[in-house]
TORZADO-154985 format. One record per residue (C-alpha): y, x, z; residue number from 0; residue in one letter. Coordinates in nm, 4 decimals. Example, Ala and Ser with C-alpha at 12.3 -4.5 7.8 and 13.67 -1.06 7.14 Angstrom:
BEGIN
<<-0.4500; 1.2300; 0.7800>; 0; A>;
<<-0.1060; 1.3670; 0.7140>; 1; S>;
***
This chain:
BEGIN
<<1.0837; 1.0652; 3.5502>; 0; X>;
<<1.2985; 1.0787; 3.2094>; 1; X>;
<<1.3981; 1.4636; 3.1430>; 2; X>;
<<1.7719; 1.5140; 2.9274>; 3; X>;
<<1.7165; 1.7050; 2.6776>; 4; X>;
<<1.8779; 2.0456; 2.6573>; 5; X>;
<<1.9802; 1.9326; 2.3409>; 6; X>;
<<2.2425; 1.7086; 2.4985>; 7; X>;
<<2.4808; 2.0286; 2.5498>; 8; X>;
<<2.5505; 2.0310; 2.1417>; 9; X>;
<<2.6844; 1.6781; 2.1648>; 10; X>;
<<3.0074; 1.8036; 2.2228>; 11; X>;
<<3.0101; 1.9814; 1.8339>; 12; X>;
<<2.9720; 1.6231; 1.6385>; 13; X>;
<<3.2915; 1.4244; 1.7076>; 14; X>;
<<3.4182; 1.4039; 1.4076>; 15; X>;
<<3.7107; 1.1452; 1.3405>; 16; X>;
<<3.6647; 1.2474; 0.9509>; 17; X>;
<<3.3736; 1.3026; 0.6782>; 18; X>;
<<3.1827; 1.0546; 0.7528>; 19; X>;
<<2.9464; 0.8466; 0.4987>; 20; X>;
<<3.1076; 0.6564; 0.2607>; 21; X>;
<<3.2101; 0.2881; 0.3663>; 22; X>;
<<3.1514; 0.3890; 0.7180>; 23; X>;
<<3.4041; 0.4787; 1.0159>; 24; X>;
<<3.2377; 0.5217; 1.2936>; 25; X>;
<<3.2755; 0.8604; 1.4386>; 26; X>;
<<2.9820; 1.0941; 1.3462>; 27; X>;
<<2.8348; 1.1255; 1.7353>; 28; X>;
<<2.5023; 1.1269; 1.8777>; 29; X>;
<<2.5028; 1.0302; 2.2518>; 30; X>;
<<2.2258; 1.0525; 2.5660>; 31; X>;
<<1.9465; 1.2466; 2.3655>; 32; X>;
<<1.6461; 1.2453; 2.6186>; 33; X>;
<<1.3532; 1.3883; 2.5785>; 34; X>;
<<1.0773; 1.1426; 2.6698>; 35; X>;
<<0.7588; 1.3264; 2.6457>; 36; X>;
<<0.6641; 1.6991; 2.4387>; 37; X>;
<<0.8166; 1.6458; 2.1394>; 38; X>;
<<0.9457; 1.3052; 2.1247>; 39; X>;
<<1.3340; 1.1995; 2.2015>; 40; X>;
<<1.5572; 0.9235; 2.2002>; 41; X>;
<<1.9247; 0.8701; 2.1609>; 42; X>;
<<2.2123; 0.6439; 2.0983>; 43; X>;
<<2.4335; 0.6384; 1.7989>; 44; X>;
<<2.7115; 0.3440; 1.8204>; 45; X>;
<<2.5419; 0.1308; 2.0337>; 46; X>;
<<2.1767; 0.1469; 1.8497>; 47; X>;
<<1.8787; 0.3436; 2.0854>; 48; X>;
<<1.6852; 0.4886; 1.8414>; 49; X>;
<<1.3311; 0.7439; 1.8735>; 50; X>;
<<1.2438; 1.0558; 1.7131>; 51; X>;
<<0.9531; 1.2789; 1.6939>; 52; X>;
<<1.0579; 1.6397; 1.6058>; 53; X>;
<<0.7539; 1.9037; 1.4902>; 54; X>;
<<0.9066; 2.2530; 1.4574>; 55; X>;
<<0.7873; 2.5298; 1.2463>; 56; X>;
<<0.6770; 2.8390; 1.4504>; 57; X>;
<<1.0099; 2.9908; 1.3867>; 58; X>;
<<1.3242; 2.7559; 1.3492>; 59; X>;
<<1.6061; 2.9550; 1.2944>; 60; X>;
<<1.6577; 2.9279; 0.9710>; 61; X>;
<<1.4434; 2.6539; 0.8506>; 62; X>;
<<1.5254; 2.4138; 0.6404>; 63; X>;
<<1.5137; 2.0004; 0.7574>; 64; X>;
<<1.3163; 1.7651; 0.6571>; 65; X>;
<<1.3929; 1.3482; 0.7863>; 66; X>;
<<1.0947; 1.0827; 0.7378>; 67; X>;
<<1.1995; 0.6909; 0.7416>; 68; X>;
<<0.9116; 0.4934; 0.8183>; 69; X>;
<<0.8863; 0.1212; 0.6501>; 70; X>;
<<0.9942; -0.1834; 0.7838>; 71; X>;
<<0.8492; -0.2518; 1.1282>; 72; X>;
<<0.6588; 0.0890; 1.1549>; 73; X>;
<<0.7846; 0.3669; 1.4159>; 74; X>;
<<0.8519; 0.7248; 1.3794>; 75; X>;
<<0.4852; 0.7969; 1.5838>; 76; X>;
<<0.2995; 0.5529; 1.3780>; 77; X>;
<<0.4731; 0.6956; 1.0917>; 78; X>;
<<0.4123; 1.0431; 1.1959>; 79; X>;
<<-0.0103; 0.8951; 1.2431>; 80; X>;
<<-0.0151; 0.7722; 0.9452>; 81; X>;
<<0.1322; 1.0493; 0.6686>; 82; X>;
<<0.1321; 1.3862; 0.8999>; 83; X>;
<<0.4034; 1.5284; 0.6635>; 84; X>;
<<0.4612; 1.7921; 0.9404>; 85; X>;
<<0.0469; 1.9513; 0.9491>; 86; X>;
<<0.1499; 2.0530; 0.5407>; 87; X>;
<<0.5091; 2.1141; 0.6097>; 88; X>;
<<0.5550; 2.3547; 0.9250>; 89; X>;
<<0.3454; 2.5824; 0.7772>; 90; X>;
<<0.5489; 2.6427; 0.5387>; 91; X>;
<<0.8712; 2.6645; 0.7338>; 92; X>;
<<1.0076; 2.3280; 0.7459>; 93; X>;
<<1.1404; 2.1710; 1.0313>; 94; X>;
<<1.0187; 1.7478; 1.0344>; 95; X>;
<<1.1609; 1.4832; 1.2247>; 96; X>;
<<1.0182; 1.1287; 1.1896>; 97; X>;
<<1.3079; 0.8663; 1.2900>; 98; X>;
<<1.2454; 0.4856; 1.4170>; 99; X>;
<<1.5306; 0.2832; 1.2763>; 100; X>;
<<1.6441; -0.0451; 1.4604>; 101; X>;
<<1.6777; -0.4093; 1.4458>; 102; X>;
<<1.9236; -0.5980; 1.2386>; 103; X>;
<<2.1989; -0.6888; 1.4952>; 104; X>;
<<2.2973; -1.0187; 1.3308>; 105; X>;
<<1.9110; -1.1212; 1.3407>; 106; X>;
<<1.8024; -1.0889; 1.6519>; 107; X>;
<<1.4299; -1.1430; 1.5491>; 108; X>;
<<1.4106; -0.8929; 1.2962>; 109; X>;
<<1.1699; -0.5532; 1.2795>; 110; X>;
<<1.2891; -0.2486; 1.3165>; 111; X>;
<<1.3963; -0.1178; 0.9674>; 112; X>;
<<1.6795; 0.0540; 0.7952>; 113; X>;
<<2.0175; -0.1067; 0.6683>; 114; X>;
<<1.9576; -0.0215; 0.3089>; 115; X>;
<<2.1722; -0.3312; 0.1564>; 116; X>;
<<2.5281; -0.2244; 0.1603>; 117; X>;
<<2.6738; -0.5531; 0.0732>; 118; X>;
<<2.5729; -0.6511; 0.4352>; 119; X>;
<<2.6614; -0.6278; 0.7722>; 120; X>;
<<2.4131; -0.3813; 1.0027>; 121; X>;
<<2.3715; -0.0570; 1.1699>; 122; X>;
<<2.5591; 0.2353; 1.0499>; 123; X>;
<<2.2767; 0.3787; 0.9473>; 124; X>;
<<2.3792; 0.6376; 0.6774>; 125; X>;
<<2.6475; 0.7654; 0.9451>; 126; X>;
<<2.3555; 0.7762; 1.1817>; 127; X>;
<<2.1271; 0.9782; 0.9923>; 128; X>;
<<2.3659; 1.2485; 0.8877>; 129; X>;
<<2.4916; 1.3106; 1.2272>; 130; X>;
<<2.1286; 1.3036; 1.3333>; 131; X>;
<<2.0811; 1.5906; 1.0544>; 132; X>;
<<2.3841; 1.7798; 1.1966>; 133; X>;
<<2.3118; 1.7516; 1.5642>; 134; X>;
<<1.9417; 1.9127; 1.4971>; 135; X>;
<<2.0873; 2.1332; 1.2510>; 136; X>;
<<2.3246; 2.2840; 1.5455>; 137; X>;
<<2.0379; 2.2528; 1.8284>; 138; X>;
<<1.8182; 2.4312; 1.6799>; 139; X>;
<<1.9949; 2.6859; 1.4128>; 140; X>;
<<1.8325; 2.4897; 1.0912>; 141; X>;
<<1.9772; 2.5785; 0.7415>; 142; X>;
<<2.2501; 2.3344; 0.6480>; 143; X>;
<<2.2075; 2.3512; 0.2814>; 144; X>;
<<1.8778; 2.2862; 0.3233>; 145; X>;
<<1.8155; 1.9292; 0.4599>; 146; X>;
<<1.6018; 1.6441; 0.2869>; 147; X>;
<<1.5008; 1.2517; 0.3537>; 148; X>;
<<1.1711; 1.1140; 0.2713>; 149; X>;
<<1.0846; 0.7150; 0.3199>; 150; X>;
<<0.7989; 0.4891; 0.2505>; 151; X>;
<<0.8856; 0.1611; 0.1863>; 152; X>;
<<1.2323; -0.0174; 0.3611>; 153; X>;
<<1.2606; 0.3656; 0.4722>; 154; X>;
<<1.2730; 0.4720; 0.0820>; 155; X>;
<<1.4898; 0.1639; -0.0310>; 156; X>;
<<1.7061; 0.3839; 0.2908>; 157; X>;
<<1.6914; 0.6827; 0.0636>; 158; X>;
<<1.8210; 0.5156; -0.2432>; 159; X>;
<<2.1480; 0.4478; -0.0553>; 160; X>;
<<2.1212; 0.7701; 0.1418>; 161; X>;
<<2.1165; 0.9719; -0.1856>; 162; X>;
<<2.4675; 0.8212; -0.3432>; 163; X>;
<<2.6220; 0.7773; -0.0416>; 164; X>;
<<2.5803; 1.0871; 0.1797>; 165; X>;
<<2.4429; 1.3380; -0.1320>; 166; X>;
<<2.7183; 1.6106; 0.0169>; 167; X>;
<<2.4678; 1.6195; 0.3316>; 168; X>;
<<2.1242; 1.6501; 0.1535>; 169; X>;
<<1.9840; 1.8933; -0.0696>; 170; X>;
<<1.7265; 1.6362; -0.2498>; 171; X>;
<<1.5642; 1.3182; -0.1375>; 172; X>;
<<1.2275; 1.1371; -0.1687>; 173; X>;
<<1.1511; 0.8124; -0.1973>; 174; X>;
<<0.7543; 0.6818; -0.1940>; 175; X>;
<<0.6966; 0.2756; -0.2629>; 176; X>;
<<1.0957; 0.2304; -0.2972>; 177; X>;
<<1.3454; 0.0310; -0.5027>; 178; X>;
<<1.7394; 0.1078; -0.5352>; 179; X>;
<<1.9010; -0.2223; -0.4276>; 180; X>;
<<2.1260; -0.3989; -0.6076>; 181; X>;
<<2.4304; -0.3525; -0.3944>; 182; X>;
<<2.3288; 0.0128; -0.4608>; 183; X>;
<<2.2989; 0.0162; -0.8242>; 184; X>;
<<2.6519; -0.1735; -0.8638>; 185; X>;
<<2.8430; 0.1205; -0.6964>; 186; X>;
<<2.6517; 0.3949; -0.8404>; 187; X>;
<<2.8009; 0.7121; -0.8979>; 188; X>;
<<2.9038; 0.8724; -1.2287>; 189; X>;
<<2.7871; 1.2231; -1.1050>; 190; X>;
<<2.5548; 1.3446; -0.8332>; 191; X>;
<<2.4525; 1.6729; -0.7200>; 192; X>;
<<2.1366; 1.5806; -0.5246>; 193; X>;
<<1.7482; 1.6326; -0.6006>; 194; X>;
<<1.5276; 1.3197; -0.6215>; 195; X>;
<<1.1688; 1.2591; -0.6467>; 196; X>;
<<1.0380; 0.9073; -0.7013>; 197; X>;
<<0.6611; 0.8093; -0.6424>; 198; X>;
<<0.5997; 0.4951; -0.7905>; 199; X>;
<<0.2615; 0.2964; -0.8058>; 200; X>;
<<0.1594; 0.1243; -1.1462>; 201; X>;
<<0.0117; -0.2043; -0.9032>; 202; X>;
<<0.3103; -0.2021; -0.6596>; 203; X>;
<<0.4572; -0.5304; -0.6821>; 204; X>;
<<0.7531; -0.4709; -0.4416>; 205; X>;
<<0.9173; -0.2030; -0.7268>; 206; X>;
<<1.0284; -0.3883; -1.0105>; 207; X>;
<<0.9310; -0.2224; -1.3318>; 208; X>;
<<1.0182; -0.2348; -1.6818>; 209; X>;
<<0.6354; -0.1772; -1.7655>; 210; X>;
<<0.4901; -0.4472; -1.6376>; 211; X>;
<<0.7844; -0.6662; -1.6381>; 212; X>;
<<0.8551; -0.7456; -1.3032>; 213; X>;
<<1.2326; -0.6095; -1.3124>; 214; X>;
<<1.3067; -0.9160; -1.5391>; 215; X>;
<<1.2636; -1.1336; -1.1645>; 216; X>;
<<1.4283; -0.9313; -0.9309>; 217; X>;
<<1.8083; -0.8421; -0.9151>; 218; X>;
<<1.7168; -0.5035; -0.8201>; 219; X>;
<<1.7129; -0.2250; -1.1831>; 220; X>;
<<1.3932; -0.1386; -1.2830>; 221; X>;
<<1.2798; 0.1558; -1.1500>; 222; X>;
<<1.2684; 0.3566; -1.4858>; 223; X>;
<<1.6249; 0.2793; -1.5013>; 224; X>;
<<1.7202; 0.4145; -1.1944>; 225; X>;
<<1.5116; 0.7406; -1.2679>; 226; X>;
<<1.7085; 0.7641; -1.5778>; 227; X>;
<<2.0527; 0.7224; -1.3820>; 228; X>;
<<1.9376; 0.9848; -1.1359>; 229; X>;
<<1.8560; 1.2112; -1.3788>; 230; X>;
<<2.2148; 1.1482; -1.6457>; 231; X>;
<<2.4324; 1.1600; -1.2989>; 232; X>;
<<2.2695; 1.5065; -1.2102>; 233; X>;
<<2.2955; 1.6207; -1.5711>; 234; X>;
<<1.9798; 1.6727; -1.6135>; 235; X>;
<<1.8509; 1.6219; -2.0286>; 236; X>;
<<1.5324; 1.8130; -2.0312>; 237; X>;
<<1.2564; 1.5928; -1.9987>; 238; X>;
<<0.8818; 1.6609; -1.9461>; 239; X>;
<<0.6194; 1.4820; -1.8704>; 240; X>;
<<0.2050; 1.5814; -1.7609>; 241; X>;
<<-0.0721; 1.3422; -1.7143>; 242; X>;
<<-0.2427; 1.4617; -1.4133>; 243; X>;
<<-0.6194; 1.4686; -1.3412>; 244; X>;
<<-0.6286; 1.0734; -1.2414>; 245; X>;
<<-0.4420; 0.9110; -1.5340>; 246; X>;
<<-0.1388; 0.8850; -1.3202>; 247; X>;
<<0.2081; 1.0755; -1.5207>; 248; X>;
<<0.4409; 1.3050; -1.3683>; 249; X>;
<<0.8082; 1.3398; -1.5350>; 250; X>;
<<1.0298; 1.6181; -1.4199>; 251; X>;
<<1.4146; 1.6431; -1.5427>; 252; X>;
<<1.5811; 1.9757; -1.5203>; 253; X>;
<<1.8779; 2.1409; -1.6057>; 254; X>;
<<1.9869; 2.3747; -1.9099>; 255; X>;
<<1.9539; 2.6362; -1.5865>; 256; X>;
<<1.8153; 2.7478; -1.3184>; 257; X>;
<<2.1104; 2.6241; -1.0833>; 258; X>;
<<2.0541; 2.2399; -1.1573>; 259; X>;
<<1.8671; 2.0404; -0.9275>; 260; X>;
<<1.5734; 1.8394; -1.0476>; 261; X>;
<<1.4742; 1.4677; -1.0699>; 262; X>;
<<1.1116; 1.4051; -1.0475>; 263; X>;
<<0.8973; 1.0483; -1.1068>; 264; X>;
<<0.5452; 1.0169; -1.0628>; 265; X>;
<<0.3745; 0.7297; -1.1903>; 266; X>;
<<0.0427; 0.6734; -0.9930>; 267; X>;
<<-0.2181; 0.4771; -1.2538>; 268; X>;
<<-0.3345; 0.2368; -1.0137>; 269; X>;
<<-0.1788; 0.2907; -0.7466>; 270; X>;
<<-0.0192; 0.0171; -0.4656>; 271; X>;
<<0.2255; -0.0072; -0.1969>; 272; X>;
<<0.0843; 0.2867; -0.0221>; 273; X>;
<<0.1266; 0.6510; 0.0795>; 274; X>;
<<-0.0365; 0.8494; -0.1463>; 275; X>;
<<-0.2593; 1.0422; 0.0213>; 276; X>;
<<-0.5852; 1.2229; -0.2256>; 277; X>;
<<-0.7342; 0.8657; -0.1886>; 278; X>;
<<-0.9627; 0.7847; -0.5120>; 279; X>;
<<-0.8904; 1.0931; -0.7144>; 280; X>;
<<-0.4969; 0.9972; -0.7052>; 281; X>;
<<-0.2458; 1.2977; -0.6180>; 282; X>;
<<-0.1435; 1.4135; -0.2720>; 283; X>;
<<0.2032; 1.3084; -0.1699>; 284; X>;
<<0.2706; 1.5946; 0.0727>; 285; X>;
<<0.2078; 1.8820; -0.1224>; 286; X>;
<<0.3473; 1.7492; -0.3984>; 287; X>;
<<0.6910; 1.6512; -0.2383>; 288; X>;
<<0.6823; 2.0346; -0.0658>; 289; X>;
<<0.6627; 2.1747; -0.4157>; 290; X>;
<<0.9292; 1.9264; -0.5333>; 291; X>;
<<1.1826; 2.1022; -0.2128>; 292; X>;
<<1.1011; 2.4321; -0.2981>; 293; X>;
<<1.2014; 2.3934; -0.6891>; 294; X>;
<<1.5479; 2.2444; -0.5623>; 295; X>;
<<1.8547; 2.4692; -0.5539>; 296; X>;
<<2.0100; 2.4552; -0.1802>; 297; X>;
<<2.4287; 2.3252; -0.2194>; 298; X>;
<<2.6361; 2.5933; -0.2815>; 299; X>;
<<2.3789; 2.8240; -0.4069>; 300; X>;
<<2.2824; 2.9831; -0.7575>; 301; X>;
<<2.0052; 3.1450; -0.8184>; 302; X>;
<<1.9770; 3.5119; -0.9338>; 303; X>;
<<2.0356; 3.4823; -1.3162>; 304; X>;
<<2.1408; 3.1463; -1.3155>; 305; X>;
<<2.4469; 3.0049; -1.4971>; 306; X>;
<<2.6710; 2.8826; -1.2412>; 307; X>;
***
């Protein structure tokens, strides 16, 4: 028999008939959270059941958030198989909750995947995902200024849109295999104050590049664009770039100090439409995206000898 979460009794803090992500009106509200087995829940949010798997750090209070988006037609536990963000992350401190997304309501034989296009109709999925965010943030005492996305994939094209429109609700985002969509890209933002770390592969031929040409057939930017937007909007000029052990490049841009957040794009020589995982001599994408958290600046805060 189905258990309800305990976690049902914080409901009551996230009706919110304001703040919530741009373009989107739906009240921020997370409904019927029940836990299904150790660890793994499901909920509603406006209509759409969704499932997520929540790994905890021995101590939670505290802990900063961290929100993986698996890629079209994967789940949060296959997701969760797959990657095993949390076995590097909880460790460390970090809270990790892998979310399923849903099927496109106007196609009814669609995957489950993300509503990354926001020149469509779809799921309210940026709404969804912040008050998913809050609601764990108030159930278990997690740091607020300290909350991140990751995706792979449709999940990471998620994270594109997630970053300009909800970058008030997350510290720094990730995206591994993913593009910025066009609808995206022609509502960009002038300024941003979010982290972002983009893991590109040289052979992926769903990211259109301007080094291999394949931006010139897709409306989508190239992807070196976009890293280049991320890093202007964030004001971020200082540039520098290491080639790592494998061939592959890593470019960080930072601030003039210590209180800017930092853009990040790694460039895997080789590499496909995969999670990078140590596989032939190429870089480890968990490690690397903890160390890319932990040299962000949570919102609000400045560092001890920083320029504010």
């Amino acid at each position: 028999m189905k258990k309800t979460a305990s976690l049902f009794l914080f409901i009551l803090f996230f009706v919110f008939l304001s703040g919530c992500a741009y373009g989107e009106t739906a009240p921020l509200l997370i409904e019927d959270v029940v836990q299904e087995k150790p660890c793994i829940f499901s909920c509603s949010f406006d209509g759409v059941r969704h499932e997520f798997l929540l790994d905890l750090p021995e101590k939670s209070d505290g802990a900063p958030l961290v929100l993986m988006l698996p890629g079209y037609g994967n789940t949060a536990e296959a997701f969760r198989t797959t990657v095993h963000f949390e076995e590097a992350a909880n460790p460390l401190g970090y809270a990790v909750v892998y979310v399923t997304g849903a099927p496109n309501p106007n196609d009814p034989t669609s995957a489950i995947g993300w509503h990354f296009d926001a020149g469509s109709e779809g799921n309210r999925d940026v709404a969804f995902l912040v008050s998913l965010a809050q609601y764990l943030q108030e159930a278990y005492s997690l740091d607020k200024t300290r909350t991140y996305a990751v995706g792979f994939s449709n999940g990471a094209f998620m994270v594109h849109r997630l970053a300009m429109e909800a970058g008030d609700s997350f510290a720094a985002c990730v995206s591994v295999a993913g593009r910025m969509p066009e609808s995206i890209w022609k509502e960009r933002r002038e300024e941003n104050r979010i982290g972002f770390f983009q893991i590109t592969g040289e052979k992926d031929d769903v990211v259109p590049k301007s080094s291999d040409g394949s931006a010139k057939y897709t409306k989508d930017p190239a992807i070196e664009d976009v890293m280049i937007y991320w890093a202007s909007s964030n004001g971020l000029e200082k540039q520098e770039s290491c080639r790592l052990e494998d061939a592959s490049v890593l470019t960080k841009y930072t601030g003039d100090n210590a209180a800017s957040q930092q853009v990040w794009h790694l460039f895997i020589s080789g590499g496909h439409h995969s999670w990078p995982n140590g596989q032939f001599g190429h870089p480890v994408a968990n490690s690397l995206i903890l160390e890319f958290f932990e040299a962000q600046v949570p919102a609000g805060e400045t560092p001890e000898g920083a320029v504010p």
